[in-house]
mmCIF file of the C-alpha atoms, coordinates in Angstrom:
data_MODEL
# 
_entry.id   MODEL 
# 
loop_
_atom_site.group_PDB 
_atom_site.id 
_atom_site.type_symbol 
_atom_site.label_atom_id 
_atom_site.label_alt_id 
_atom_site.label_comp_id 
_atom_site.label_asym_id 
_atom_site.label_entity_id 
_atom_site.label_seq_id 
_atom_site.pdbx_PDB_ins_code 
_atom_site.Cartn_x 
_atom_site.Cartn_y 
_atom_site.Cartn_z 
_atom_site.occupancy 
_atom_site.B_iso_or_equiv 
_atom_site.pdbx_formal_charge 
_atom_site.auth_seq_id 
_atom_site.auth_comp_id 
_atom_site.auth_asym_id 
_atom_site.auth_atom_id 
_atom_site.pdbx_PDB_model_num 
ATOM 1  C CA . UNK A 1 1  ? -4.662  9.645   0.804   1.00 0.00 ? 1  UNK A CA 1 
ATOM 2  C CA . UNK A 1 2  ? -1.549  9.781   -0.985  1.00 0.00 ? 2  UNK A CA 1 
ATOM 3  C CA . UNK A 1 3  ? 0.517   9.704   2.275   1.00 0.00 ? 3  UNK A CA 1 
ATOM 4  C CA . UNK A 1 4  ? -1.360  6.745   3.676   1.00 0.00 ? 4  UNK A CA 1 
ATOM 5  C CA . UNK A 1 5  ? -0.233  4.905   0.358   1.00 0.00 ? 5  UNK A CA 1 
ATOM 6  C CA . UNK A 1 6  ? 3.388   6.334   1.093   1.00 0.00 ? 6  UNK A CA 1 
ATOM 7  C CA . UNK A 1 7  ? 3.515   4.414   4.528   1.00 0.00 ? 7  UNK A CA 1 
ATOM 8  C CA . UNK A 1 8  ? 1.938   1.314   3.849   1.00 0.00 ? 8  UNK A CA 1 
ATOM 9  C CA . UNK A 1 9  ? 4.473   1.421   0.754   1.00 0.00 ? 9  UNK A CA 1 
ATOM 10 C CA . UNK A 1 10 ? 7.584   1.945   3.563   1.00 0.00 ? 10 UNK A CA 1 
ATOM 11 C CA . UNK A 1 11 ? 5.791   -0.820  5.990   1.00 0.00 ? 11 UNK A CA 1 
ATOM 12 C CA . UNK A 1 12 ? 6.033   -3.051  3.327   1.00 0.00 ? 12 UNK A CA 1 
ATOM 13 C CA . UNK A 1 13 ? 9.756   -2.087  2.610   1.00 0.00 ? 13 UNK A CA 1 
ATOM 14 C CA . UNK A 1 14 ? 10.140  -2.533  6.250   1.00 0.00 ? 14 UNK A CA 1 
ATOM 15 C CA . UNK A 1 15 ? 8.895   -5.764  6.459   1.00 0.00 ? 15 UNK A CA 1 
ATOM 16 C CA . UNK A 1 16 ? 10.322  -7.209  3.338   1.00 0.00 ? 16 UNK A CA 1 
ATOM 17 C CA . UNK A 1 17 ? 14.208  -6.290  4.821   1.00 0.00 ? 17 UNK A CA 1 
ATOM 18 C CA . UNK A 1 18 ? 13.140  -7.810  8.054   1.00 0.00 ? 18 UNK A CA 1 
ATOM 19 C CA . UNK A 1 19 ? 11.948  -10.946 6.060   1.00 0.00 ? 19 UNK A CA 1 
ATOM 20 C CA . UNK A 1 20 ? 15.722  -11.115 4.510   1.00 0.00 ? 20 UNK A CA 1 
ATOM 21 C CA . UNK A 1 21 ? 17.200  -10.619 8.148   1.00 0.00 ? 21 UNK A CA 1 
ATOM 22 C CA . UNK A 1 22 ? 15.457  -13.081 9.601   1.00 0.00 ? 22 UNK A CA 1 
ATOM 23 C CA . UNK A 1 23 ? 16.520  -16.731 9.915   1.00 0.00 ? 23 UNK A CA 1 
ATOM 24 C CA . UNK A 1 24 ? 13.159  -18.573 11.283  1.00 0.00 ? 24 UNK A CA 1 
ATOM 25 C CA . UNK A 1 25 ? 11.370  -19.582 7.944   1.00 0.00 ? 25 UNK A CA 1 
ATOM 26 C CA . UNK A 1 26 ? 7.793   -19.449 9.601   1.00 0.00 ? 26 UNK A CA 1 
ATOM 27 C CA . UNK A 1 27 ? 8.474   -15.270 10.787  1.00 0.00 ? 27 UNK A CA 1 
ATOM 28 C CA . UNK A 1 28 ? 9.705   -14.550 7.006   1.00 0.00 ? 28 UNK A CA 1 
ATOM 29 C CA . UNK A 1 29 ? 6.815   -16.002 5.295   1.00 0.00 ? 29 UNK A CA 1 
ATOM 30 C CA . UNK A 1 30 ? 4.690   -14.038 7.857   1.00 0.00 ? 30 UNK A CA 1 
ATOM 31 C CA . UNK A 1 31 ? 6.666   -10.824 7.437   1.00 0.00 ? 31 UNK A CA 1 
ATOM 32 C CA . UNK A 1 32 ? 6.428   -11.073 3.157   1.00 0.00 ? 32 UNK A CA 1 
ATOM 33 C CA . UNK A 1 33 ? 2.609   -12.067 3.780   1.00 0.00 ? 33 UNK A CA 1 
ATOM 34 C CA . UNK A 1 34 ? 2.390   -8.686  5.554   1.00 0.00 ? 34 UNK A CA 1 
ATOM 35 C CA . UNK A 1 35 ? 4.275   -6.891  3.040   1.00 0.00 ? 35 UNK A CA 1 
ATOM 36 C CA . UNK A 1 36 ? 2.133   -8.027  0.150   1.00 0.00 ? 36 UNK A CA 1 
ATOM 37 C CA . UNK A 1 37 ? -1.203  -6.949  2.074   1.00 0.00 ? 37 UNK A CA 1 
ATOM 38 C CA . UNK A 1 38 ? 0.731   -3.833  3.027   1.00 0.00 ? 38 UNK A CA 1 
ATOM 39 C CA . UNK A 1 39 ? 1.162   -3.416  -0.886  1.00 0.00 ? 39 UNK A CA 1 
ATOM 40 C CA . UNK A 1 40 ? -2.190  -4.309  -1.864  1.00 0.00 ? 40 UNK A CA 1 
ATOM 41 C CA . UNK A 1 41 ? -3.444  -1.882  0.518   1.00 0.00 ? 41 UNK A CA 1 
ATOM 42 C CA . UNK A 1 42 ? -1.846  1.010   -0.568  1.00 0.00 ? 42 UNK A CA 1 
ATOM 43 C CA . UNK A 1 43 ? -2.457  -0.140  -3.976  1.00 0.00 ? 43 UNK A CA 1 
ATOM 44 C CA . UNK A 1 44 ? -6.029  -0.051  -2.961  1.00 0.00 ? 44 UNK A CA 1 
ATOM 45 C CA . UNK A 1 45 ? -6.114  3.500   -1.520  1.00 0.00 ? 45 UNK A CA 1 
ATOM 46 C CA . UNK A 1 46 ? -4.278  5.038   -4.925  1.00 0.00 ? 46 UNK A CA 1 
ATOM 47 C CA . UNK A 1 47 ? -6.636  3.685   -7.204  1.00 0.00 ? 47 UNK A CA 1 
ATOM 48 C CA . UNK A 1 48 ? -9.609  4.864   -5.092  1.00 0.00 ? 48 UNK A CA 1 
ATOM 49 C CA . UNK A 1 49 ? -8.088  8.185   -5.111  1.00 0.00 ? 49 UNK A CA 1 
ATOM 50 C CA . UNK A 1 50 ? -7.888  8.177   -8.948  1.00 0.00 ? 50 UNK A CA 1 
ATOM 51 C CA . UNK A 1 51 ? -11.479 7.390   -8.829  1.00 0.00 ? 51 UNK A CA 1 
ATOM 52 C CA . UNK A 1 52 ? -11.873 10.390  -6.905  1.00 0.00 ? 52 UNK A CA 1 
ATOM 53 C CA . UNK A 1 53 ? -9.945  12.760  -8.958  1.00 0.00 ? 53 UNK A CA 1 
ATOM 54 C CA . UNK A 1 54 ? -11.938 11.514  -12.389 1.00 0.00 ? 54 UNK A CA 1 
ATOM 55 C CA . UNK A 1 55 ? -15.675 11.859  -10.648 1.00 0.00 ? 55 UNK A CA 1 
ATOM 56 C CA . UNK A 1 56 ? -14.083 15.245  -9.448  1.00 0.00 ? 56 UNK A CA 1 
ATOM 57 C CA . UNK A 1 57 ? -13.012 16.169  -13.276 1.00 0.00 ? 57 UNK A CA 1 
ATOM 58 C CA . UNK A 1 58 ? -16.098 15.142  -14.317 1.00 0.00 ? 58 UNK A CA 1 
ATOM 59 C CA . UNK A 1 59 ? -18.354 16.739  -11.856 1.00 0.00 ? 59 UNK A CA 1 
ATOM 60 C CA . UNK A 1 60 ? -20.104 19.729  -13.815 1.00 0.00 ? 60 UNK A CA 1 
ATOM 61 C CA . UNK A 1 61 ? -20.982 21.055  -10.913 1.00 0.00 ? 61 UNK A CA 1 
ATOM 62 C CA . UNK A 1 62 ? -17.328 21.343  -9.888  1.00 0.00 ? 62 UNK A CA 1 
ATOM 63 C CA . UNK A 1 63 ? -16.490 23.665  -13.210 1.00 0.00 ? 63 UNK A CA 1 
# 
């Protein structure tokens, strides 16, 4: 899950430079809106895989 994170991460990136390239105000605020769900997605998929990895820590049936 970790590389998912990675790319929505660089999507983000990707759309945040494109934002600062771009002259038509209504294509940056849709780029940045797409770069904050971008972030809040990957954001998303780290914490659920720390969830993951502490139910797996704590799994007695894992020791």
């Amino acid at each position: 899950m970790h590389a998912d994170s990675d790319y929505l991460r660089k999507q983000a990136i990707r759309c945040r430079r494109l934002a600062g390239e771009i002259g038509a105000a209504d294509v940056q605020k849709t780029l940045e809106a797409m770069a904050t769900e971008y972030e809040a997605r990957a954001a998303f998929l780290e914490a659920a895989q720390l969830t993951a990895e502490r139910f797996e820590d704590d799994d007695p049936a894992s020791a």
